[in-house]
C-alpha positions as CSV (number, residue, x, y, z in Angstrom):
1,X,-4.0,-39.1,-55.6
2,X,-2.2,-35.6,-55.0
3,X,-5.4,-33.9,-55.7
4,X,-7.0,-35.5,-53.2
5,X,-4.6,-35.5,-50.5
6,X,-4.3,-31.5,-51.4
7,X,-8.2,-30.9,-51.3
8,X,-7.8,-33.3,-47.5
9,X,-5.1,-30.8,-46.8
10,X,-7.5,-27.5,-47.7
11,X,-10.2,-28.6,-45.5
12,X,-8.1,-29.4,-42.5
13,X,-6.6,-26.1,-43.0
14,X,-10.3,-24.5,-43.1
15,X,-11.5,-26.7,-40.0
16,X,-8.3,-25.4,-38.0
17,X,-9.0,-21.7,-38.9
18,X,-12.6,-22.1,-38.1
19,X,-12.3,-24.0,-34.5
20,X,-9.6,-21.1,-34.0
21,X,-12.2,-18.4,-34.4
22,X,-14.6,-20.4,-32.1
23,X,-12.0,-20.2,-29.4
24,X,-10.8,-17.0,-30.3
25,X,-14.8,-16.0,-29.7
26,X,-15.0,-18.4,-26.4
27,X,-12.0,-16.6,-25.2
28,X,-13.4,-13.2,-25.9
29,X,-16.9,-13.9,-24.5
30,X,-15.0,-15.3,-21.4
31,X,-13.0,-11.8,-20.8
32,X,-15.8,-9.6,-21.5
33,X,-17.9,-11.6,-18.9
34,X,-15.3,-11.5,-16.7
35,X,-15.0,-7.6,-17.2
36,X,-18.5,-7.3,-16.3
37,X,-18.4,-8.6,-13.6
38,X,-14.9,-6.8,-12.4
39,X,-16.5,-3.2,-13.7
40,X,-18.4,-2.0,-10.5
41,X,-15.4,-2.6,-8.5
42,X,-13.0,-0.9,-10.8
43,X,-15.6,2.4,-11.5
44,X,-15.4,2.4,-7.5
45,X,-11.6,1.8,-7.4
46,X,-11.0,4.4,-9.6
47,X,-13.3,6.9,-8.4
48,X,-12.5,6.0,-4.4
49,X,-9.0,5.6,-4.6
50,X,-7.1,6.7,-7.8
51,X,-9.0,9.8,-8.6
52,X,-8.4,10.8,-4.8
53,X,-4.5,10.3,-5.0
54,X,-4.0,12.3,-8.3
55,X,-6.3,15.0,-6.9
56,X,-4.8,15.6,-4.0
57,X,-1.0,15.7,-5.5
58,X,-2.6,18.2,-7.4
59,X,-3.9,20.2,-4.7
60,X,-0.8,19.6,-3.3
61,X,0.7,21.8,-6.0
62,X,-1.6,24.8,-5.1
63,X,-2.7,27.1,-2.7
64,X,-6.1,28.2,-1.5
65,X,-9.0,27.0,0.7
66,X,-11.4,24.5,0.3
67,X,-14.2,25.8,-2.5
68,X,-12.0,28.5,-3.4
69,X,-9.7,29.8,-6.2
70,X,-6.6,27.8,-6.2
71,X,-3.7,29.3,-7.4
72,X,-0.6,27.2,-9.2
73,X,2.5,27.3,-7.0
74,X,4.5,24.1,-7.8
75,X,6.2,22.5,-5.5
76,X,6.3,25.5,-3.1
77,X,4.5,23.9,-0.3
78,X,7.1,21.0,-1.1
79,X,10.0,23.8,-0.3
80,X,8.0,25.1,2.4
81,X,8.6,22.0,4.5
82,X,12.2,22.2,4.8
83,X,11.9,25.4,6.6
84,X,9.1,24.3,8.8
85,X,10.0,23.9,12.1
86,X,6.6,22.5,13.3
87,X,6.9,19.7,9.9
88,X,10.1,18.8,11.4
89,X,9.3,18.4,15.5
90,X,5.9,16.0,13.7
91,X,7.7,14.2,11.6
92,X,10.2,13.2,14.1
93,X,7.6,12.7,17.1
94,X,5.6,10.1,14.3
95,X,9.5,8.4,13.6
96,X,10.0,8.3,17.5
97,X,6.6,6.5,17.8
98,X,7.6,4.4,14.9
99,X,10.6,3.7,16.9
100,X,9.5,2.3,20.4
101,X,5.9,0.8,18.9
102,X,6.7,-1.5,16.7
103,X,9.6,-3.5,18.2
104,X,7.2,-3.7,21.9
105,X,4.5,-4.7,20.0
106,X,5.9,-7.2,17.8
107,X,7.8,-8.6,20.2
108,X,4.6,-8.4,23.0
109,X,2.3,-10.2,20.6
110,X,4.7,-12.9,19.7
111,X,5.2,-13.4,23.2
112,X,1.6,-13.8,24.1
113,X,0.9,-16.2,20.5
114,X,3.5,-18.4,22.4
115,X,1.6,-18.4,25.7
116,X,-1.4,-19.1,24.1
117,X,-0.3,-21.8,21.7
118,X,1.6,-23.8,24.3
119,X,-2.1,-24.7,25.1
120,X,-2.5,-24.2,28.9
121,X,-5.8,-25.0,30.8
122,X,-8.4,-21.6,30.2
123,X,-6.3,-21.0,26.7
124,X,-9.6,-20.2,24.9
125,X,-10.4,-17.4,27.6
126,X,-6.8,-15.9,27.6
127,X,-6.9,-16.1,23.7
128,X,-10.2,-13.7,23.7
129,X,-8.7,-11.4,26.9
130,X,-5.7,-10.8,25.1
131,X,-8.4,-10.0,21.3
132,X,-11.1,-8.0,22.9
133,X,-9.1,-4.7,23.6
134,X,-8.4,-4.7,19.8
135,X,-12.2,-4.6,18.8
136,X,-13.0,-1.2,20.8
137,X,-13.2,2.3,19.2
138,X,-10.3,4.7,19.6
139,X,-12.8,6.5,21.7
140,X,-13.4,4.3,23.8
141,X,-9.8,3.0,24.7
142,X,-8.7,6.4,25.0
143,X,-11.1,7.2,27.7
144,X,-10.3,4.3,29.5
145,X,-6.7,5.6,29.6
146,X,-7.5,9.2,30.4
147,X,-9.5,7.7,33.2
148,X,-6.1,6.0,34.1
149,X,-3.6,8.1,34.0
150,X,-5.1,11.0,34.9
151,X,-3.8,13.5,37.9
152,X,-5.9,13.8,41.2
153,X,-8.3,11.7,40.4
154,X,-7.0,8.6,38.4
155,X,-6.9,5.3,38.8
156,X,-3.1,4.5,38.4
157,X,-2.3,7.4,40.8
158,X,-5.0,6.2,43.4
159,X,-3.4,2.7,43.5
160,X,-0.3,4.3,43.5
161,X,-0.7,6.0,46.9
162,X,-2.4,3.4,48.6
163,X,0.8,1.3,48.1
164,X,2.5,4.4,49.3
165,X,4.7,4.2,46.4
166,X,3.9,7.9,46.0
167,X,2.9,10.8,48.2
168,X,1.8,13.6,45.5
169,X,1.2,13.7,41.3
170,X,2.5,12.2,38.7
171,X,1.4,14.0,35.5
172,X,1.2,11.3,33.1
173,X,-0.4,13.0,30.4
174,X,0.8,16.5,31.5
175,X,5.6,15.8,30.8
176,X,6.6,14.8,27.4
177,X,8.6,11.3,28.3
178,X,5.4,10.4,30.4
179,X,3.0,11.2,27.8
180,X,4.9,9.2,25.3
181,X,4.7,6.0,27.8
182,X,1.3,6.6,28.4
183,X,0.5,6.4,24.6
184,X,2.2,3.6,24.1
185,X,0.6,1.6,27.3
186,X,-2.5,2.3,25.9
187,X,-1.4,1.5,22.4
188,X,0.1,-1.4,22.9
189,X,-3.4,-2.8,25.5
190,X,-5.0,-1.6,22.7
191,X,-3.7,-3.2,19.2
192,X,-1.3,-6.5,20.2
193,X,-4.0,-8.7,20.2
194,X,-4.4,-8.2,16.3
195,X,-0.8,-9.3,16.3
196,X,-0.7,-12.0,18.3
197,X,-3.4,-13.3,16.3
198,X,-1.7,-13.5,13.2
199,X,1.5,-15.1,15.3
200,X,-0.5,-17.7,16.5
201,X,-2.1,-18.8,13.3
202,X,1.9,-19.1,11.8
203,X,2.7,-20.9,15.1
204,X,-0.1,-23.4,14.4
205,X,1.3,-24.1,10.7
206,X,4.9,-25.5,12.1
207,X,4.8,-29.1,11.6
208,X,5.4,-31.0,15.2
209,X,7.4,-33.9,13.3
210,X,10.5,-31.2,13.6
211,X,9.8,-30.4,17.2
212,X,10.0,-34.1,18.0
213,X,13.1,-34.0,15.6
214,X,14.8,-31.8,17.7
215,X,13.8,-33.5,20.6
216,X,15.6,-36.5,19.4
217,X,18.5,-34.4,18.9
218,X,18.6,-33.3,22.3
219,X,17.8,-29.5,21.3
220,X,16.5,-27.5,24.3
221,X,13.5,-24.7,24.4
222,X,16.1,-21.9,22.9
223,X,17.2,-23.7,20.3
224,X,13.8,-25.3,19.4
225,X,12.7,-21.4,19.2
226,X,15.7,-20.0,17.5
227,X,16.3,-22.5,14.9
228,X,12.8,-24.0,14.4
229,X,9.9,-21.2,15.4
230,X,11.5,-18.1,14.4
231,X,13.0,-18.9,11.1
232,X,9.4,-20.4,10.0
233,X,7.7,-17.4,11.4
234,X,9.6,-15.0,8.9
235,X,7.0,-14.7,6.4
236,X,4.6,-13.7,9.5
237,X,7.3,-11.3,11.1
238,X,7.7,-9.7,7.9
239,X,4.2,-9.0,7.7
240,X,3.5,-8.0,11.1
241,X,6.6,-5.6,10.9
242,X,5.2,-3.8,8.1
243,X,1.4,-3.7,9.1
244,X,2.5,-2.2,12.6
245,X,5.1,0.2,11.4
246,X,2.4,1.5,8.9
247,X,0.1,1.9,11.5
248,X,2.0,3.7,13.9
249,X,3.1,6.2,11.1
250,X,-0.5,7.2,11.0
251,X,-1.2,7.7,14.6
252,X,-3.8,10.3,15.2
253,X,-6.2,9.2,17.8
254,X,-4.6,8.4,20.9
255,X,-2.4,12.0,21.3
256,X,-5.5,13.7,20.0
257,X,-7.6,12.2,22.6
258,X,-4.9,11.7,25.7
259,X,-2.9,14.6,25.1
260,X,-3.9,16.8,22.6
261,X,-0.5,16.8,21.0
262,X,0.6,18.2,24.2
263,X,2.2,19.2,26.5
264,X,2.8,22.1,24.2
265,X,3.5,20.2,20.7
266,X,5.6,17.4,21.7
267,X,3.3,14.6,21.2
268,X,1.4,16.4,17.6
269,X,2.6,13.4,15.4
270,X,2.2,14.4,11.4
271,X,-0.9,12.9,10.8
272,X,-2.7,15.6,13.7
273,X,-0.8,18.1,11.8
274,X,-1.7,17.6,8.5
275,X,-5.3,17.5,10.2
276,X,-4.6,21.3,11.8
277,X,-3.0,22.7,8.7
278,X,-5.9,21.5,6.3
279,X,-9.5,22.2,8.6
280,X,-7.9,24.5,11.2
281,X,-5.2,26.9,9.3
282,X,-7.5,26.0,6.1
283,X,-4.3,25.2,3.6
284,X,-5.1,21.9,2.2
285,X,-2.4,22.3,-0.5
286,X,0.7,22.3,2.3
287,X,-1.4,19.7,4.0
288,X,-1.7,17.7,1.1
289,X,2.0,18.2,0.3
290,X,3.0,17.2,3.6
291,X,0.6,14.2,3.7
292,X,2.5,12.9,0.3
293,X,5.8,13.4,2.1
294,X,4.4,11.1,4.9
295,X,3.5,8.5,2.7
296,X,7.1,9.2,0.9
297,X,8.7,7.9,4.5
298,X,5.9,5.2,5.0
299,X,7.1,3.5,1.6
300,X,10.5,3.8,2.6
301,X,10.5,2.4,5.8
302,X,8.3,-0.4,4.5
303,X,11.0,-1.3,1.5
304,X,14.1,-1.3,4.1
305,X,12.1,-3.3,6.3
306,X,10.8,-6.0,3.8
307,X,14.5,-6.2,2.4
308,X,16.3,-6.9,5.8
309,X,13.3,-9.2,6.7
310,X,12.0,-11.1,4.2
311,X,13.9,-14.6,3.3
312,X,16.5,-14.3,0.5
313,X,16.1,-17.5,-2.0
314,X,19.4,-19.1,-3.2
């Protein structure tokens, strides 16, 4: 009787091991078709993005054109910057823009997600008037604006004068603090749509059984707003912040094309000057360092911002 229940014993031993190394093969078969399938995309990830990054720190660390000799210098071009007047006046005319983008823009395309969602007659049309600007080329919305706010002949000028708000000039795109509103008018025509867009879609998630709630409670619009919208908008703010404060770090186009950096170099933000310092002064290693020191204050900004936004769990 022991015999037998030890030779029962062996062969439910053998059966375990050998459904083990079935599954042990299913499993196998099941990652390596899975990394077939995940291969093109990584070859293109690595060659697209990963290779780019570690080459240019490396180039970073160097000196000499493009197709050229480089020469090792270290972090050089790093030490370079703190001396750099010109790093300094871009750097703090990208934080400026930084500054007085985001908050109008967040705060503009929450405003209109609200207008939209309160569902008005012609909400469909307002919804696509407010999204349109956001599809045109930087190109083209700058040329709109130049059209605009140009002197002598521009539009804002013209109607202006015929008010008789004015008698002569304003040079919009021609004084620093004008320039600066100018590029943010057209910034902000240009990109709140894509914001309110996202609002409105974490507007349309609330549930109305807490609205009627709060009705019941005798809560008014304010407090509906403060204690109801906003707080379940946080995940939405949060990313909205983050999104619009990256993508005013890396304004380029609308000083290049409005102002030119100008007048003089109070409207170059860093992104046009790492732009002049690697195709116009041909040094793509300080470019390069000074591209990784934007991208330093990029991920800073974005950490603070996602700590003193994002909902804390007990």
């Amino acid at each position: 009787m022991q015999k037998l229940t030890d030779v029962e014993a062996n062969d439910t031993q053998k059966k375990e091991m050998k459904l083990s190394k079935i599954k042990k093969r299913e499993i196998w078969k099941t990652n390596l078709t899975a990394w077939l399938f995940l291969l093109p995309f990584v070859l293109l990830y690595l060659i697209f993005m990963v290779y780019p990054i570690v080459e240019g720190f490396i180039i970073s660390l160097t000196t000499g054109g493009f197709g050229g000799d480089r020469e090792f210098v270290g972090l050089s071009n790093y030490m370079t910057m703190l001396t750099d007047a010109y790093f300094w006046e871009a750097l703090w005319n990208t934080v400026l823009f930084v500054l007085i983008s985001t908050p109008s823009i967040v705060v503009l395309g929450l405003l209109m997600a609200l207008l939209v969602n309160i569902g008005l007659k012609g909400t469909t049309f307002i919804r696509a008037a407010f999204f349109v600007p956001y599809m045109l080329s930087i190109s083209v919305m700058a040329s709109i604006f130049v059209f605009i706010f140009q002197p002598y002949t521009g539009l804002l000028n013209e109607i202006l004068r015929s008010i008789g708000l004015i008698d002569g000039e304003i040079f919009w795109l021609g004084e620093t603090a004008l320039a600066w509103l100018s590029i943010l008018i057209a910034t902000l025509w240009w990109t709140v749509g894509f914001n309110m867009v996202l609002f409105l879609a974490g507007l349309q998630d609330i549930s109305e059984e807490w609205y009627e709630a709060a009705d019941m409670d005798g809560a008014n619009a304010w407090q509906k707003f403060w204690h109801i919208t906003l707080p379940s908008l946080r995940g939405v703010l949060t990313l909205v912040v983050i999104l619009q404060s990256v993508a005013s770090f890396k304004l380029f186009g609308q000083p290049w094309l409005m102002t030119g950096g100008g007048p003089g170099t109070s409207t170059r933000p860093l992104v046009q000057y790492i732009y002049e310092l690697g195709f116009r002064n041909w040094n793509p290693g300080y470019a390069s360092a000074v591209s990784y020191v934007l991208f330093l204050v990029m991920m800073i900004f974005a950490f603070i911002q996602y700590k003193l936004l994002i909902k804390k769990e007990d």
